[in-house]
Every structure is written in C-alpha cells, then in structure tokens.
C-alpha positions as CSV (number, residue, x, y, z in Angstrom):
1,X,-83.0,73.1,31.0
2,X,-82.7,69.1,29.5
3,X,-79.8,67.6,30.2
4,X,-79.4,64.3,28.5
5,X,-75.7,62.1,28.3
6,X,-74.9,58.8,27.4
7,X,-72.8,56.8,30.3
8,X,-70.6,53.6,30.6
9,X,-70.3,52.9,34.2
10,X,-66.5,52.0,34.7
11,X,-66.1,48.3,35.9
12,X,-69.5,47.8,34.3
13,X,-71.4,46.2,31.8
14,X,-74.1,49.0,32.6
15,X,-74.2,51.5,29.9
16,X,-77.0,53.6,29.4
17,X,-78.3,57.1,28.0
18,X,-80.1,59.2,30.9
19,X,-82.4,62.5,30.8
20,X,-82.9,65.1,33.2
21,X,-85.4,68.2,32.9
22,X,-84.7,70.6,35.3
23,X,-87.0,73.9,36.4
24,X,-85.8,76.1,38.6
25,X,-88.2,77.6,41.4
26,X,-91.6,76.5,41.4
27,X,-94.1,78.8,43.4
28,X,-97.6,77.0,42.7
29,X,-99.5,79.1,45.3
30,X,-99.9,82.4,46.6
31,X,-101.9,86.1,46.6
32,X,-101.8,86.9,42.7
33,X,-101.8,83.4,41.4
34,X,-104.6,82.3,43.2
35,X,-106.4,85.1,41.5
36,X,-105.3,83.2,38.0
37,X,-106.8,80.0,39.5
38,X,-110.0,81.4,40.1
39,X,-110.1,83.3,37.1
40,X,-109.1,79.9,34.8
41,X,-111.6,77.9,37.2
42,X,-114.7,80.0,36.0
43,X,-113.6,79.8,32.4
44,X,-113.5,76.1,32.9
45,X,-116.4,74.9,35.4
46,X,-117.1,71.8,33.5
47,X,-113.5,70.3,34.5
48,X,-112.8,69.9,38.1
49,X,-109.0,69.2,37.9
50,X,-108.2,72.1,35.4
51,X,-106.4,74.4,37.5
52,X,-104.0,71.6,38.4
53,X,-102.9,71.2,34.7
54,X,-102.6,74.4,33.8
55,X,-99.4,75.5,35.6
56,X,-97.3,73.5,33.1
57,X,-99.5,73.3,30.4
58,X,-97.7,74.9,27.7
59,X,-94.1,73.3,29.2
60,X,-95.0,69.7,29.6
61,X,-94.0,68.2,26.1
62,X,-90.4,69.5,27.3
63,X,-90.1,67.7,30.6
64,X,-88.8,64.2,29.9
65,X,-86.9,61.4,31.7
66,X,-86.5,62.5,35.7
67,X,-88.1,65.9,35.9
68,X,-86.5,68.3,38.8
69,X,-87.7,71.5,40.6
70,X,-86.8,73.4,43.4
71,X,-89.9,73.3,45.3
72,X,-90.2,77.6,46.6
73,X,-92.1,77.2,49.6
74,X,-93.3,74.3,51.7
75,X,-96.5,72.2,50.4
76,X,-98.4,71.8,53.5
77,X,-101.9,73.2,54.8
78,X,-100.7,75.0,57.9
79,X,-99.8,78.7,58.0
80,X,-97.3,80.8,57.3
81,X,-95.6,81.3,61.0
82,X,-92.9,84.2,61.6
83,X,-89.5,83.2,62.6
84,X,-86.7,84.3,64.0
85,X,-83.4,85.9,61.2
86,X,-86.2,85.9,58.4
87,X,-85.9,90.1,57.3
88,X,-88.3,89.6,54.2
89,X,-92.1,90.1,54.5
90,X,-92.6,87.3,51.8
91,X,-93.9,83.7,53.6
92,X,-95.7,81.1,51.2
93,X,-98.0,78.3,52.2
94,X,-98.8,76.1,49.1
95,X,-101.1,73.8,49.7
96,X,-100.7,70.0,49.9
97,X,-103.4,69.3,46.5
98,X,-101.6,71.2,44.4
99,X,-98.9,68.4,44.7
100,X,-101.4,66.9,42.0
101,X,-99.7,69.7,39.7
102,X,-96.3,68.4,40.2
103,X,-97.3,64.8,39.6
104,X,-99.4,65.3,36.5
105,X,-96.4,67.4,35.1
106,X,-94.2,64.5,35.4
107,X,-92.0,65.5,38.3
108,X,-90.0,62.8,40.3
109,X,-87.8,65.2,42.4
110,X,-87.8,68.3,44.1
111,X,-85.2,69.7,46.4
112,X,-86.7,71.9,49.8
113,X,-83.8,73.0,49.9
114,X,-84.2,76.9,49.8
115,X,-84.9,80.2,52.0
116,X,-88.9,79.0,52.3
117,X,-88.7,76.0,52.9
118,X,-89.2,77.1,57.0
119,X,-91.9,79.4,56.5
120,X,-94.8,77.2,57.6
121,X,-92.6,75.8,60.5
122,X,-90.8,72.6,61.3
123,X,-94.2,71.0,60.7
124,X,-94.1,72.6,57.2
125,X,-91.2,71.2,56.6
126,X,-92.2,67.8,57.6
127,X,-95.8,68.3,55.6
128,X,-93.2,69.2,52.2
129,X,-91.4,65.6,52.7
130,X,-94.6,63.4,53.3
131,X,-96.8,65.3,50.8
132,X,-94.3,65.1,48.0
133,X,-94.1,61.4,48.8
134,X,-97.7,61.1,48.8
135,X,-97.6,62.3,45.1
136,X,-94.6,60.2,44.0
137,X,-92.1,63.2,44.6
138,X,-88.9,62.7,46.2
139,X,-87.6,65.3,48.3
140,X,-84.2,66.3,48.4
141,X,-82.2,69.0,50.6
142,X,-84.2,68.9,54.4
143,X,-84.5,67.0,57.4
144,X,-84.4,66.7,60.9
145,X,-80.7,67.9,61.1
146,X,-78.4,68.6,58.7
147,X,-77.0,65.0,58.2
148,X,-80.6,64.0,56.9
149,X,-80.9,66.7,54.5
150,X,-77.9,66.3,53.0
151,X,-78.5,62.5,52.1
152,X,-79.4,62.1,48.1
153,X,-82.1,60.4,46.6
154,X,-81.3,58.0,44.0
155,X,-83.7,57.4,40.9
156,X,-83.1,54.7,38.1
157,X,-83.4,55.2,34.5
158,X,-82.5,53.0,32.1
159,X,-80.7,51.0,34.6
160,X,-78.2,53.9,35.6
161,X,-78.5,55.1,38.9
162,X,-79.2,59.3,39.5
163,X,-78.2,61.0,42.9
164,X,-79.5,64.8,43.3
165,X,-78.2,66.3,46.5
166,X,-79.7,69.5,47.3
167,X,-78.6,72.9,49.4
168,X,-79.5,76.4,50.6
169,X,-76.8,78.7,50.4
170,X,-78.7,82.1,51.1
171,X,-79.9,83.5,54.1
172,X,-81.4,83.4,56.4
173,X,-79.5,80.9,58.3
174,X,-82.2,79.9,60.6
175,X,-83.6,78.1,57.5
176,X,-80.4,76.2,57.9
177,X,-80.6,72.6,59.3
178,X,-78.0,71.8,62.3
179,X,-76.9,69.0,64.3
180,X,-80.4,69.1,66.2
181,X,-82.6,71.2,64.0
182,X,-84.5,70.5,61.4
183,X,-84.4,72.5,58.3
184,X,-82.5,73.0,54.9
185,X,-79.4,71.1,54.0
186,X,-76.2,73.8,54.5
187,X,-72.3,72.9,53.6
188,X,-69.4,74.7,52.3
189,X,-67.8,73.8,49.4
190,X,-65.7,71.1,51.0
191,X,-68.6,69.8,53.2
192,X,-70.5,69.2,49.2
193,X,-67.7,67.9,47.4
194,X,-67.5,65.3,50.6
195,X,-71.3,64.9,49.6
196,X,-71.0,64.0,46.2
197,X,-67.8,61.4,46.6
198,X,-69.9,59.7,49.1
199,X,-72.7,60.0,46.6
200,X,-70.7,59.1,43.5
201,X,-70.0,55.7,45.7
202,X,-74.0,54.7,45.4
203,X,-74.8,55.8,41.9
204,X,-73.4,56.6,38.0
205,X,-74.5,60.1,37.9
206,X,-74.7,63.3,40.1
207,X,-76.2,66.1,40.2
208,X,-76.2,68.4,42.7
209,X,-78.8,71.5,43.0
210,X,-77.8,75.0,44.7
211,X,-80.1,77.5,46.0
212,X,-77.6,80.1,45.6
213,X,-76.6,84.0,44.5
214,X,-78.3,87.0,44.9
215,X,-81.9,87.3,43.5
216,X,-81.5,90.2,39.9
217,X,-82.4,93.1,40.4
218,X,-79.2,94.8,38.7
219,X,-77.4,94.3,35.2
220,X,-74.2,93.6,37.4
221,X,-75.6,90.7,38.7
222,X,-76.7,88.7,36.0
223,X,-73.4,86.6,36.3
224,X,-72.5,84.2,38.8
225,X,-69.6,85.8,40.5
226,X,-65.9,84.2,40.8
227,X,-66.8,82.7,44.5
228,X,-69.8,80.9,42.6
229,X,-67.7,79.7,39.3
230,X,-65.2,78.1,41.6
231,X,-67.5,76.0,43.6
232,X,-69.4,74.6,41.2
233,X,-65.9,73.9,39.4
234,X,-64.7,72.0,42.3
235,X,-68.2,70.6,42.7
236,X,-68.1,69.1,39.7
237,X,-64.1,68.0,39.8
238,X,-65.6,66.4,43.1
239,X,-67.6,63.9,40.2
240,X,-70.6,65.6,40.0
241,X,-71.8,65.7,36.5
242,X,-73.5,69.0,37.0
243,X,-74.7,71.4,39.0
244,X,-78.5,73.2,38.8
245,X,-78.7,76.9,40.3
246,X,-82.0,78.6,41.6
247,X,-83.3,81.5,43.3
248,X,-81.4,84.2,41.2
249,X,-85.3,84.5,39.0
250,X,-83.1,84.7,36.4
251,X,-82.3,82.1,33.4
C-alpha cells in the first residue's frame, strides 16, 4: 500500500505533499526461510550481503517516502522462551543482522506492536527497540508499560510532521503491556482515539497501525467485520488520516 496526500497545516504556512509505503507483517527469519537463505547464499558466494537484499528485492522501487512494517516477531539474538496465555506452538526469534534488511529496503518505522512481539521475552522486546534503533528504525507500539508503548513516533518529510501509533488487538493478552509490564501497546477504541487527539496536537498527520482480526482461513472472513469498520471510522473521525491493518495474512 502507498499512501501519498497533499496537506496545508491549518494556522500554517506549512504546506507540503507526504508519502507513506506501508507493508503489512514482516517475518524475516525462521525454519523454511532460512532454508531460502542458504539456498540463495550458495547461488551467490561471491557476495557477502546478498541474503540481506534479497527479501525486498523485487518490491523496493515501490517503497518510497517513510516506509512502514509491522515487525512479526522480535529482532533480538536470544531464544524463543514459552510464556504464560500463549496457546500457539509458533514462537520466532529473528535475528538482530537481519535489521540490515530493513534498513537497505528503506524502512524508517516499524510497529512491535503484535502477538510475537513477547516471544523472546521482555529482553526480546527490549533487543526489538534498541536493534531497530541501531539500524535507523523507529519502533512503535511497545514499552515498559502500556503508557510507553502507546507514545508515537514522529518523522518529518517535507517539513510535515508524521505520527504512527501502533497496537495489538489479538490475543494473547499477556503480550499486552500494563501499568507495570512491559509488552505491546493495548487500548480500546476510546483509549486510541484519546491517542491520536493527543497525537494530532504534535504533528500534521496520523496514522495509526492495528494488529487486528482473525488470521483467513475462511471465505467468511475475508472482510473486516462491523466491530472493526466502526473503530477505524471513529479512529479516523478522532483525526487520524488512516489506519493500517495486519495480521489477517490477507491483502
């Protein structure tokens, strides 16, 4: 998806065109894609850095202005560790070199904010923030409690201003950052709306990322249901100038 618009900030002289390329989920690492990697790696001994540029290969021409992603699992050299609530056998570890991927692709944000984000830990999670960094990334979406993750990151272009807030709406909820846990942002539809007034105060756009609906494995869900078309509605009544949905694996 490219979003592009053309802004004149009220009260302003600032008046600007911005672009946005947003991905959905990401998964840079695990079992049958590290088989690709080694598979492209012997096809291509004579260059080192190969495997790290042929993710987006084919896709990069398209990702202009501020690229996005949704960042499906934490990018950190620990382990996976099992946790409480989590009743899926998938965990992913990606690790932190393949951050070189993101950065050569052109990506400048990426929310955490999903149902992996935990998987390596609260040092995973910590390990996804500073590694991203590391690479020019900025994270959006998790913290050390929930008031952290749900603070946006703001990146310029063309001298407008661009918040991204990020959140994880689906289970399980011990991914879910509280008061005193670290972990995924969380918030209802009121709590995000909040979010992106206080949000709309800093910056002249927002766009606000939901890890959200159930994954497709049925014709019957290839629609976002009512519940979903009214929050993003009010989401974007709340100022928002749109909102980006992941995790469905569906366009």
């Amino acid at each position: 998806m490219v979003f592009e618009a053309s802004y004149a900030v009220a009260g302003s002289a600032n008046t600007g065109a911005v672009t946005v390329s947003a991905v959905g989920d990401v998964m840079l690492y695990c079992g049958p894609i590290e088989q690709v990697y080694q598979t492209v790696a012997k096809r291509h001994t004579k260059e080192e850095n190969y495997i790290y540029d042929y993710p987006f290969q084919k896709v990069k021409p398209y990702l202009q202005g501020i690229v996005f992603c949704n960042m499906e699992g934490p990018l950190t050299d620990h382990d996976p560790v099992p946790f409480k609530g989590k009743d899926e056998s998938f965990y992913f570890s990606v690790p932190s070199r393949f951050g070189r991927a993101l950065k050569g692709a052109g990506f400048k944000v990426a929310s955490v904010a999903n149902n992996h984000i935990r998987d390596c830990g609260v040092e995973g999670i910590q390990d996804s923030i500073r590694n991203l960094k590391k690479w020019g990334i900025k994270a959006v979406g998790a913290g050390m409690n929930n008031h952290e993750a749900r603070q946006p990151v703001i990146v310029k272009q063309n001298g407008l201003r661009v918040a991204f807030l990020a959140y994880d709406l689906v289970p399980p909820q011990s991914v879910w950052a509280d008061s005193k846990c670290p972990g995924a942002a969380h918030a209802t539809t009121q709590g995000i709306c909040r979010d992106v007034a206080a949000a709309k105060n800093k910056s002249d756009v927002v766009l606000v990322s939901l890890h959200w609906g159930p994954q497709i494995y049925f014709e019957k869900d290839m629609f976002p249901d009512d519940d979903r078309i009214d929050m993003a509605h009010a989401i974007i009544d709340a100022g928002a100038s749109a909102v980006l949905g992941a995790h469905t694996h569906m366009l």
